[in-house]
Structures are given as C-alpha cells and as structure tokens.
N, C-alpha and C positions, 0 to 999 in steps of 0.2 A: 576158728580157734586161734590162740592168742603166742605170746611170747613169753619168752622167762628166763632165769638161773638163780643161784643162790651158795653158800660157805663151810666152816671147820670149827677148837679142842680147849680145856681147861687147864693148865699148867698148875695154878695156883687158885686154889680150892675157895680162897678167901674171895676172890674176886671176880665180877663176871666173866663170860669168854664168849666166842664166838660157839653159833650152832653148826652140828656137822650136819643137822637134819632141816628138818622144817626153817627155823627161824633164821635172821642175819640180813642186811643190808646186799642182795644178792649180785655182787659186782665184776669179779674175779673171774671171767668168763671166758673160754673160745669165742669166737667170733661170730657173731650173733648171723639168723636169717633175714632179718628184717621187720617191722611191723607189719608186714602184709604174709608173713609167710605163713603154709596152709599147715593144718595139722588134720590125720585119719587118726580114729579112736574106737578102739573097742574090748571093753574089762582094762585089763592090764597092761595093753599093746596100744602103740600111738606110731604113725609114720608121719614124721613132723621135715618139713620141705621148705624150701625155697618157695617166691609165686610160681615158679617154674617147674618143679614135681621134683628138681635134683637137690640131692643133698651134697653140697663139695666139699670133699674129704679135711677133715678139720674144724668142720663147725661143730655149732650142739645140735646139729641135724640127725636123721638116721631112725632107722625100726627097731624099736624097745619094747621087750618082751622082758616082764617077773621082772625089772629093773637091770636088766642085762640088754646091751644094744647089739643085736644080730646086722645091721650094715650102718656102716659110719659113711659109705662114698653112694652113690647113685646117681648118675650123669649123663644124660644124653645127648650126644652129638652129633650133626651132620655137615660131612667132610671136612671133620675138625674144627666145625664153628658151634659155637653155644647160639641157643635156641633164641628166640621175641617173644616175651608172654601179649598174646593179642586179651583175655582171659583168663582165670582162673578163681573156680570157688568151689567148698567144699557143699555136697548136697545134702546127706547126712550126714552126723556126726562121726561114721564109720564110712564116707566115700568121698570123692571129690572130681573133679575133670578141669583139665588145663587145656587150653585152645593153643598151640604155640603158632609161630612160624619163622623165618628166617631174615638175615640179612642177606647183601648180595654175599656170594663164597665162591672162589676158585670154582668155574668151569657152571655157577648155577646163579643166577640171577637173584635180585630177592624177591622174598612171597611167589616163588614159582613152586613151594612142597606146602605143605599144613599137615601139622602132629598134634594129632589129639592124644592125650593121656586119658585112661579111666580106670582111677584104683580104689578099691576098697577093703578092707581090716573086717576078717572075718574070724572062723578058723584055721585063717592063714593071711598072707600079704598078697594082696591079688594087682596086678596091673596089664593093662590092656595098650599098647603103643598102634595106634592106626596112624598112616602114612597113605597120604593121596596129593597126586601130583597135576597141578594145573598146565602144566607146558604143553604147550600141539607136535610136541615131538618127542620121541622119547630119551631119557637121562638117567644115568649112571649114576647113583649116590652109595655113601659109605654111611651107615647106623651103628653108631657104637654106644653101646649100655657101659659105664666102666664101671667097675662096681671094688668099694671098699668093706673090711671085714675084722673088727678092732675088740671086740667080747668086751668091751668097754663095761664095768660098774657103772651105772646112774650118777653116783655118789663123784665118781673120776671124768664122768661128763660135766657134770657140774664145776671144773675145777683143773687140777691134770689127770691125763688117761697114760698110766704106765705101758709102754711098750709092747705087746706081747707075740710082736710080726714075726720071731722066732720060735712061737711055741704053737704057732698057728700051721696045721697042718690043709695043705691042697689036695684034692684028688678030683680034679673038673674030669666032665667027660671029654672021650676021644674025637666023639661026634657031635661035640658040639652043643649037645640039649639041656648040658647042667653043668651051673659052678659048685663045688663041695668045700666047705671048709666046716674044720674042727679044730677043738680046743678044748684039754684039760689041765685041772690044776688039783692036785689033791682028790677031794671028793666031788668038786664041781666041773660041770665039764656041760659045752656048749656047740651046738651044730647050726649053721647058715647052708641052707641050699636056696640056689635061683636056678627053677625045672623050667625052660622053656618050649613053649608049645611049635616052634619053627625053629631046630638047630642051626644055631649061629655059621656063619661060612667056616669062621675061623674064631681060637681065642689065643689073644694075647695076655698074654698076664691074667690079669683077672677081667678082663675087657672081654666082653663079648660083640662081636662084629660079621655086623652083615652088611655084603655087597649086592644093590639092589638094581637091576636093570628094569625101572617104570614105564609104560608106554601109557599114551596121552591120557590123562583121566584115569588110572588106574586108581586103585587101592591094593593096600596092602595090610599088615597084621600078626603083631604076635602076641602071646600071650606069658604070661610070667607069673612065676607062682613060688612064694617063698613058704613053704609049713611051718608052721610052730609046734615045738614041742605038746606032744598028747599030755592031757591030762587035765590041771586047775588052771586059771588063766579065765578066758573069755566065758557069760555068761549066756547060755543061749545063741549064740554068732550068728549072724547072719550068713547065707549060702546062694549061693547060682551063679550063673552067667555077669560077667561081671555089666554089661550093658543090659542086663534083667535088674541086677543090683541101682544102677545108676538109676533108672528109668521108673525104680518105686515098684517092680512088677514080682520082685524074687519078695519069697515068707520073711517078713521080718519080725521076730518073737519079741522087740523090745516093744510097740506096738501095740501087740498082747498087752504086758505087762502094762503099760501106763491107760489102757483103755478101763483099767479095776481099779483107777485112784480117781479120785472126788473131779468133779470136769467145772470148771467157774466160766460164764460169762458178764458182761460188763457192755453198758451203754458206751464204755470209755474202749475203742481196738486194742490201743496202747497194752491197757492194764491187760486185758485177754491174753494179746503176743505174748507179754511178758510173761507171764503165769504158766504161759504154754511151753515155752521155751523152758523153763525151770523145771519144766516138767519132764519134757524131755533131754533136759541133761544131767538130774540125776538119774533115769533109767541109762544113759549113756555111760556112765561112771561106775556101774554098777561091778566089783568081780566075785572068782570063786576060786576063792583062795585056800591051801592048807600051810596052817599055824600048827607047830608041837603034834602034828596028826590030827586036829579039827579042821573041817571044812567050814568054811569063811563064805557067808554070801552079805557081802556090804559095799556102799557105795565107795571108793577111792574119794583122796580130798581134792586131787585139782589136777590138769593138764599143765605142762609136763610132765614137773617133778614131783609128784605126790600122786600119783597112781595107784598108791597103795592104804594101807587101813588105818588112820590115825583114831586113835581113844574121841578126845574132845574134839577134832572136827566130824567124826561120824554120830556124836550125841548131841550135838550142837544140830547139827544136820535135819537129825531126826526128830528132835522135839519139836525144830522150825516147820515139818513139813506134816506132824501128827493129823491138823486139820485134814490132808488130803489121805490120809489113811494110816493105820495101826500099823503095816507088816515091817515097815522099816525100822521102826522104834521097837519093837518085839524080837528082830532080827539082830539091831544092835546090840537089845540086852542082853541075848541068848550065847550072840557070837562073844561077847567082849567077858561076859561071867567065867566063859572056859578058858578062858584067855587071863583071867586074874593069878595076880602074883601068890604065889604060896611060899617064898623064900627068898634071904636076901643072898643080894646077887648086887654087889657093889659097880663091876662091868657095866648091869644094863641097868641099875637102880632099882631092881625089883625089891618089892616089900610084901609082907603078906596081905593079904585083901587089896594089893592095888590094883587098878584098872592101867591100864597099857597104855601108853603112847605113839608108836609108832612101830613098825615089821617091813621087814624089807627081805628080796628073795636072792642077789646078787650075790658077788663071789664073794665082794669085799666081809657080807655078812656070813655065808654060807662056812667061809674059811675062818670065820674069827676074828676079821681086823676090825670090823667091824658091829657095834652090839645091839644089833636090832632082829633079833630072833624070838621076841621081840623085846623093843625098848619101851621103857617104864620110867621114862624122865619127862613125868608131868606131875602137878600137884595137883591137880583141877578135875581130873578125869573121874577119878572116884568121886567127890559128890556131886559130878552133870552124869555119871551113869543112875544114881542115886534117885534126883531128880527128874530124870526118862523114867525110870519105874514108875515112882508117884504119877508124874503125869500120864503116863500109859496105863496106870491102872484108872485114872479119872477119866479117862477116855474109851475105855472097855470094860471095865470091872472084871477084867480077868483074873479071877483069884486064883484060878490053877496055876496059869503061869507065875505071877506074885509067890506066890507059897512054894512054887520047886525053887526058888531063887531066893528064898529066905538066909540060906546058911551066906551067900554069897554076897545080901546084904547087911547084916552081920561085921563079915570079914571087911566087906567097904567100910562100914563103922569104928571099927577097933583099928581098921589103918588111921581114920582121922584121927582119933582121941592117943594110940600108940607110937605112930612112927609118923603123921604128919604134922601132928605138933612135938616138931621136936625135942622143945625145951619145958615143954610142960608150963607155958605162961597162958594158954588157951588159945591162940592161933596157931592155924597151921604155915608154916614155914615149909621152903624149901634149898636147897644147895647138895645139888650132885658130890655122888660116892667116886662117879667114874674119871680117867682118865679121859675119857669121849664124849662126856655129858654133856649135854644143855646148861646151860649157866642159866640162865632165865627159864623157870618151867611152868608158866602160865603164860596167858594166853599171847603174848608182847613178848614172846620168847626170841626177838633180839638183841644181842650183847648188851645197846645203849636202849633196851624196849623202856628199861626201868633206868632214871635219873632223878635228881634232883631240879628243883625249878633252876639252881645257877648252872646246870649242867654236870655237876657232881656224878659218877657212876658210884652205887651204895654198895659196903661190902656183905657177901651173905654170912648167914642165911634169911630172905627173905620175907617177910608177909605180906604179900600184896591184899590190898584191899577187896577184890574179886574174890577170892578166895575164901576170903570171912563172910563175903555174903553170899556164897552159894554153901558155905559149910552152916549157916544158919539154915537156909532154906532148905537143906537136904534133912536137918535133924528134925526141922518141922513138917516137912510132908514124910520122913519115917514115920516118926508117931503118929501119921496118922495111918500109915497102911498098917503099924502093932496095935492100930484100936480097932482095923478094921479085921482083914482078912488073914494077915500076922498075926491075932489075938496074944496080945502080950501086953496089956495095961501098965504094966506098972515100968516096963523098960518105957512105954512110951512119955511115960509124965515127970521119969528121969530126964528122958532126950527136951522134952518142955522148957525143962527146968533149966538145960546147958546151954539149949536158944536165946534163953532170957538173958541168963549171964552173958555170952557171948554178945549180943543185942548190945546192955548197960556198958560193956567195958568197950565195947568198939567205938559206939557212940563217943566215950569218953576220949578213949587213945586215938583217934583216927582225924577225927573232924579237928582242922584247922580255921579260926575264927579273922583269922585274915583274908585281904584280898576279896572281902563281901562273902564269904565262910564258905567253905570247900571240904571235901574228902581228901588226906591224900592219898597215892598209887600206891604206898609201902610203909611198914616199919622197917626200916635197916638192922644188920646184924648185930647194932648198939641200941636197939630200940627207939633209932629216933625218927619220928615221922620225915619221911622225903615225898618234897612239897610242892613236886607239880602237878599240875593240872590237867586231870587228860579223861578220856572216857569211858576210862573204868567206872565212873560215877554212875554211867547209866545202867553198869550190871548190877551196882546197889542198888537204884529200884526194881529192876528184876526180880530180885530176890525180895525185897523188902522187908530192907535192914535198918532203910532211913525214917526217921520219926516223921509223921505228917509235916508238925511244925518247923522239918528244914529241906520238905521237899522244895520248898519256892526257891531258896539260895541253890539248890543241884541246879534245879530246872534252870535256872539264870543262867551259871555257868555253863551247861549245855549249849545255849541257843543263843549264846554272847557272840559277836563275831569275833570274835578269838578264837571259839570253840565251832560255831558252825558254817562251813565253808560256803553255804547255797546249796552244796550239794546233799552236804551229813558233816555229821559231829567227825570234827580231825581227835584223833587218838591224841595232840598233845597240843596245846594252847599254844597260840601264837606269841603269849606272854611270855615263854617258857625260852632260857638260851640254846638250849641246841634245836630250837621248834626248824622244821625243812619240811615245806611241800612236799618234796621227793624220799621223807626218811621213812623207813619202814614202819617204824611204832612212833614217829617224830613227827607227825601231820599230818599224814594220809586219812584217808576218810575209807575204811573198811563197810561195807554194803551188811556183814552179817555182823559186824558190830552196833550198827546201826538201828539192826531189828532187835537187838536186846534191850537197845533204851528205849525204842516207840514201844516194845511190850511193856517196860518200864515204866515210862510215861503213861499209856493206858490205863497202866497197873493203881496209879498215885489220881487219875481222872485230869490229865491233861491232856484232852482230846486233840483242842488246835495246834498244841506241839508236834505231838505224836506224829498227825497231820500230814506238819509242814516236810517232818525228813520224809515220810513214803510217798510225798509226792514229788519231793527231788531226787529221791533215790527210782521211781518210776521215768522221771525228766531221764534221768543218767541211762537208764537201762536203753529207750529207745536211742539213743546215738550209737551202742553199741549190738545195733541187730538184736535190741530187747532182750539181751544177757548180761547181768552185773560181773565185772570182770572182780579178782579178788579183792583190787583196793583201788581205789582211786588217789591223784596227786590232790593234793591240800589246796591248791590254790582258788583262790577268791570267785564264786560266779560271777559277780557281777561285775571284773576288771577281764575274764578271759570269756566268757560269754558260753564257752561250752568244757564240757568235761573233759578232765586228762587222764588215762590211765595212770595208774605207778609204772615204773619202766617194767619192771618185769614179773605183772601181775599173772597168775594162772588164769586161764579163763579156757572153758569152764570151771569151776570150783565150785563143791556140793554145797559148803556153809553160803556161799553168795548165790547160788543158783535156789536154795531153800531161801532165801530172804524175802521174796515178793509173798510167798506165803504164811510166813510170820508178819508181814506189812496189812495183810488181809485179816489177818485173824482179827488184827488188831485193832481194825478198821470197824470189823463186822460187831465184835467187842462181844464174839462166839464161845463159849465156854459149858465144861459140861460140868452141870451139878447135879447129883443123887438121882443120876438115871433121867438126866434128859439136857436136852441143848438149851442154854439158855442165849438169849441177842439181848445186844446194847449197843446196839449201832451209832455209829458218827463217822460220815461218809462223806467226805470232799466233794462241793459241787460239781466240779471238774470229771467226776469218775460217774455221777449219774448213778443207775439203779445197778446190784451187783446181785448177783444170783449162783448160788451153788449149789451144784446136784449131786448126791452119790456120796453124801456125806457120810464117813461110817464113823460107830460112836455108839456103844454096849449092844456090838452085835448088829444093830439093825441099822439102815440105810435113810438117810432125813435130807431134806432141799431144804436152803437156805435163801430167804431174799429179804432185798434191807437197799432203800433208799435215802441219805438224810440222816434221820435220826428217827427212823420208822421203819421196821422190817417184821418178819413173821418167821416160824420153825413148822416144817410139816415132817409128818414121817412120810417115805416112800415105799412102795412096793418091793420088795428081794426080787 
C-alpha cells in the first residue's frame, strides 16, 4: 500500500480556492514515510509505518481510526539503537511482517538479535514483537516500544496538528501491562490503550521497556493490542492469533464476500492478477458507517486519506464494477438516497435532492469546524447517482428497488433543473455557498483542476463540460425508467425533450472549432468558453452528447501525443501552459478516468482506441504488484520507459481498483438488453481468450467467453 497527503478554504466566493477535502495539489505536508512505507488496512482504520513497522513521532504515520489518529509515535528500540529492515511487506491488505535486525550497539555486536514484527488491523491493532537471539552466550538487551498519542483530525494530519499534549490525560498501569490515554473536547472525546500481553519491566513516559536477559538461541515474545472503539467502523474484521492471521489460517469474512462476485480468467496472468487484486481491494475498502443515524455499508475511496464515503467516487466505483455484481450499486443507491439533501445549509452546500459528497467522523467535524457531517460540494453527484439507478436497473430489473427510490429520484431531478442550474440559462453550474467549500466541484476538484489553455484560473460559477454530459445522460436513462417501471409517460417525453435541447445548445456553446475542433473543460462565470484541452472529452462520449460527425476530432484529440502519455489520456494537453506531469488535474494520467473514455470510445465503436488505453493501463498495473494506484505522472512512455506514480497517489483506491473491470467490460463489449446479455467482443491479441463466470444480471447467473471478436453468453446454474 502506497503514499500520500493533500490541502485548504474560499475567501473570495468569485474565485477558485483551494480544497479542504478531497481535491488540491497535495504538498504541504509532515514529513513523509518514504515510498516503500507499509500500510494495515481495515474498513475505516489503517496503521500506515515506516519499512520498519515504526512510526516517528511527527510524520503522517500512526493508527487512524473514523478519521481520528489514536498513535502518532511507535518505535522500537534495542539498547537505544534503531532497528535494519533486512524485509518487509504487507500480506493482506489488513496484515504485514517486518524481518529487522541490528547494527553493531554498545555491548552487542551486529546481527547477533532478529526482530520479527507481525501486525494486523482487525477489530483492533494487533502486533506481535518476537525477539531471538543468535549469540552462544547469553546477553542482556533493553526493548523499548515508545509510544506517541496526538487525537490528531486526519484533516490536521494532513497539514498542522494543533497541540492537544495538555488536554491529553495518562493513567498507564502500575504493572506495567498498559498505556491509557484519553481525550475530550466538547462532545467528542477519544481513548488509546496499548494492553500488553508480558508487562513491561518498567514505563518511562510513555515508553514501555523491557530488560531482557537471552540465553543462546532463545526466543522471546510479546503481544500488543490496541482496541478500537465498539461500534461502526470495520466491516466484518478479521480475528485470531495474530500468526493464525499472518499464515492465511484465522476466518477471513472478506473472502466470503468476494467469493459471490463474478470470478474472470484470461489466457493473459497479467490481466487475471489484475482483476483479482481489484477485486480484492474494494472488499478491503469496504466500511460501516453511521451518517445522521443511517448505517452506511460502502466502499471508502482511497488509502490514506479518503477512508471514508465520498458521493461520486462511490458511484463511479459502482457502475465500474456492476459487471462483477449488483450489491454495490444497490448499496450505494440505498445508502446515498438517505443521505440526500432535504435543505439548504450554505456551511455544507446542502440543497434539496442533492446527492452528498463527502462525511467525515473526526473532531474537526464532530465540533463544527469543520462541515462534513456530511458535505454536499459536488455538482456531479446527483446525475452519476441518477445514472447507477438506470444502469442498475438494466442490469437486474429490479423494479422494486426502482419504485421505492422514485421520490428520491425526483428530488435528484428538480436539484438539476432548481438549484444546479443556477441561472437558469440550462447548464448546470456550480460555486460554493460555504466559507469551507471546494472551489472546483467536479470531478478536477483542484484549485487550478479548471484553467484556461493560457493558463488563466476562470472566475465562478462554473459549467464544466462533464457535467452537461452526464446531466444529458441522466435525463435520458430517467425517461426511460418513467416509461418503464416509474410509469409516468409524459414526464418522460418532457425529460426527451430537455436532452434534446440540452444536446443542440451544448453542441453549439461548447465545441470550439480551433486547434482541429475540441470541447472545452467550462463555460466561465461570463459565459465564455475556457479553452483547454483535457479529458473531460472522454466523459462526452460516456455520456453521448457528442454528434457521430465529431466523434473523429474528440477521438484525435484524445490519442494525439499531447493527450496520450503511453500510459492513458493526461487530464490536460501538453499544449495547454500550466500542462506538469506531476499536476494534479494538469497531466497526470488518472486510471479511472481513463475507463470513462475506453467506455466512451466503445460507446462511439472505436474498438482499437479503446484497446490501446486498457492495454497500457493493464502494462501500468503490473509494475505496481497489479494495482492501479490513483493517478499516474504524465510523463512520455516512450522517453522514461516505465510508469511513474503522481507523488502522492492513494493506492489502494476504489475508482482505480474498479477500473480493470470497466476496461473488461469494454473489451468483452457485455451489455444487458431486455432481459439478457448481449457480447460484442474485440479482444486484444495480447490477452488471448477471456472467460467470465458467475455473471449476475436479472436475477440469474451467466458465463461469459469471447476470444478476438468471437464470444458466446450461457446461463448458469444458481
């Protein structure tokens, strides 16, 4: 698991700002672990380390639980020297084991001890310290765990972490077996215990220290265990022995859970791993959360900092991964419908019928400073919840579900036509009410995500281009669930009729005939097109807003090496002045952005496009142990020869861990019509015959196989 951090506030309403949340060039940091540093993960909770299992006091290390960090220090020592990682990797995505050993130190040679770590994220923090000694004589050593305790905000990790060593109460035990600290503020209030299974000799501060006399070949052993608060949080956790845990031997329920989604193999390993791994990292992502008094079971959107539930990377997520099964996209509809705004609320940008953006469980929010209880500064979110319905109902014909969720869509409706076209000129626009707000609320939700090609920042309120074409798409697969199972004909052949419009006037206002004709990224809050280049293009064909006759000029611009790195389409043209390999929305090559334009492409029948990204976004995945990390650097395949991360991409992350599955779909060219699967395969020679079992899709269970441009649909037994 990977590396990260990220930014802050709006002053001046007219103008962008930096994100306090998700989006920003994420720079401003404590002092990073490294690129090799490990991370434990499970629901909510992640124990993110050094390669050496410590976290030293003052990084963005430490055990995060609900977005609150229960230990900011964790150190281990022998006779006051820091450890030698000889290994270190995590096993699952909830455990890990560190091999250390030593330099020479005061009175002990080197490589004469070896310390194994074995920890894994349960319903609790579990670590195991084994201590064996190779020396033919016996030796005297000192073990010290030191251990820090900061009730740190996520939000303050990310950034500054305000002081709170004086409101931080001690009560370790007498004997040794436990450190205790607590922390209240208000209504929020925070407990850290380390219960150890062999009481320490002695505790120094917050040190725990034990004096060990080894004879030759000995072993030794303690056990540590940190609780987490009862209640919402981890999904299922794993439990046992922490060497039952490590060894694959203790019940693991996520396991369960991915054994009931669709299983692919492939002539190609590659594409398999890949697919497998995505598989198993949204189950690892997975929590259970309570929002406003609903209980929450949805994937979080990335390691580190987005452990929690965001609107559009959990619908993004789900429609990417519908192929391998229904519950996640029925989960998101269910959990996010009760989660719609019924009132405005300038603070968090709530509006009626909007769909949420982000929730967060820390002090900074719990207290008020912060407004994500939850926040609702997205434009985007309401028509990709819109669009999950349609597609989820094309994929089950669940009219029951459909029809309880009717008022719900509805209220998503009258947010686009009421309150997200602000101005009533027929786009929807956006620009934060809050003090706190996102300045940028689509998907490029960095301060500079939206520019002009000279570099210009546009003042709001917004219309990005994405936006017009998923508010098309969403009005056209409504009217068709009001013709179908919503039975309301005549709203539906109104909603027709605004697509249409919407269609003529985009076309008209958007497409710029320069530069071999393009889309641009926005209308500015003076209505004038801002005119770079970037790969919001490919979610116009997603949607399918672009006329046949100008799909050839997107597709150009797409696959121009300006726009396609080797790897995938860079979010901003290399044409473009502020264009940076390393900018967040400014050339990087986004994995799940990617899988919007190859459905895209699909979409429009450009097979060999389509193709070319999922086979570089496949190239990309195995370099990183067959996980697409959030984003990749912009830079040229063919001058650096292998893929870069962005510096501080989340990895895992649900939208890029659903992307090999959007890549397949698109591939297999799988879709369901009027109660059955239909294939239209075009399959890279490179990937050989693809086979999928356990397909679900109105109810019943169907195998999938398709070589080339030649495949078959069966159903399966239940």
């Amino acid at each position: 698991m990977a590396v990260v951090r990220a930014t802050p506030t709006n002053p001046n309403p007219g103008l962008l700002a930096e994100a306090p949340g998700e989006g920003g060039d994420q720079r401003a940091m404590p002092p990073e672990l490294g690129h090799d540093a490990l991370a434990v993960l499970s629901g909510p909770t992640f124990m993110y380390s050094n390669p050496s299992g410590d976290v030293p006091p003052g990084s963005i290390g430490g055990l995060v639980h609900l977005d609150t960090r229960l230990l900011s220090g964790w150190t281990v020592t022998l006779n006051g020297g820091e450890l030698l990682v000889l290994r270190a990797a995590t096993i699952d995505h909830y455990s890990a084991q560190y091999v250390l050993t030593h330099p020479e130190l005061p009175g002990l040679p080197p490589d004469s001890l070896s310390l194994r770590r074995l920890r894994y994220v349960g319903d609790g923090f579990y670590e195991r310290l084994e201590l064996a000694s190779f020396r033919p004589e016996p030796v005297r050593v000192e073990l010290r765990l030191a251990v820090a305790v900061d009730f740190a905000d996520l939000f303050e990790v990310k950034s500054v972490v305000r002081d709170r060593s004086a409101e931080i109460a001690r009560n370790h035990a007498a004997d040794g077996s436990e450190l205790c600290f607590s922390y209240h503020h208000g209504d929020f209030s925070a407990q850290t215990r380390v219960c150890c299974s062999v009481p320490a000799d002695r505790i120094e501060g917050d040190d725990l220290v034990w004096e060990l006399d080894l004879q030759p070949r000995q072993e030794w052993k303690v056990d540590l265990h940190v609780p987490l608060p009862s209640g919402f949080g981890v999904v299922e956790a794993v439990r046992g022995d922490i060497a039952d845990v490590i060894h694959r031997r203790a019940d693991d329920p996520r396991r369960r859970w991915t054994s009931d989604r669709a299983v692919l193999s492939s002539d190609n390993e590659a594409l398999e791993r890949t697919v497998a791994r995505s598989r198993d990292d949204i189950a690892a992502l997975r929590l259970d959360l309570e929002v406003k008094g609903q209980r929450i079971l949805l994937p979080g959107a990335g390691l580190p900092w987005f452990l929690t539930v965001f609107g559009r990377d959990t619908l993004i997520t789900a429609y990417q991964t519908l192929v391998a099964g229904p519950s996640l996209a029925k989960g998101a509809l269910l959990a996010l419908a009760r989660l719609q705004g019924d009132a405005c609320d300038d603070f968090t940008d709530e509006e009626p019928g909007k769909i949420m953006h982000e929730v967060r469980s820390g002090e900074l929010t719990r207290t008020g400073a912060k407004p994500y209880a939850p926040n609702y500064g997205t434009a985007d979110a309401t028509q990709l919840w819109l669009i999950l319905l349609s597609e989820y109902w094309r994929w089950t014909h669940d009219h029951e579900t459909v029809r309880h969720l009717r008022d719900n869509a509805l209220a998503a409706l009258r947010w686009i036509d009421d309150y997200g076209d602000r101005d009533g000129d027929g786009y929807v626009e956006y620009a934060t009410r809050s003090r706190e707000g996102l300045g940028n609320q689509c998907w490029r939700d960095s301060p500079d995500g939206i520019c002009f090609a000279d570099g210009r920042i546009p003042v709001l309120p917004l219309a990005t281009c994405d936006l017009q074409g998923y508010t098309y798409d969403a009005k056209l697969r409504l009217a068709e669930l009001l013709d179908g199972p919503l039975d309301s004909p005549v709203l539906a052949r109104r909603l027709r009729d605004e697509a249409g419009t919407l269609y003529e006037r985009f076309n008209r206002d958007f497409w710029i005939e320069e530069r071999g004709g393009y889309y641009a990224v926005a209308l500015d809050g003076d209505k004038n097109p801002v005119d770079a280049k970037t790969s919001n293009m490919g979610h116009l064909l997603w949607s399918g807003i672009v006329p046949p006759e100008r799909a050839d000029a997107v597709v150009r611009q797409l696959m121009s090496p300006d726009m396609f790195s080797g790897w995938g389409i860079r979010t901003l043209s290399r044409e473009e002045r502020l264009y940076n390999a390393l900018g967040y929305h400014l050339g990087t090559v986004w994995p799940h952005d990617n899988s919007i334009a190859v459905l895209g492409l699909a979409r429009y029948g450009y097979r060999a496009e389509a193709n070319r990204i999922s086979l570089a976004m496949l190239d990309a995945a195995k370099q990183f142990g067959h996980r697409l990390p959030e984003a990749l650097s912009g830079y040229p395949r063919e001058r650096l020869l292998f893929a870069v991360p962005y510096p501080t991409a989340c990895s895992p992350q649900a939208w890029a861990a659903g992307t090999p599955l959007a890549l397949v779909r698109a591939m297999l060219g799988v879709n369901p019509v009027e109660g059955r699967l239909m294939l239209d395969p075009d399959i890279p020679e490179e990937l050989g015959r693809i086979t999928a079992e356990r397909v679900r899709a109105f109810g019943r269970l169907w195998a999938v196989e398709a070589v080339r441009t030649s495949g078959h649909v069966r159903l399966q037994p239940s």
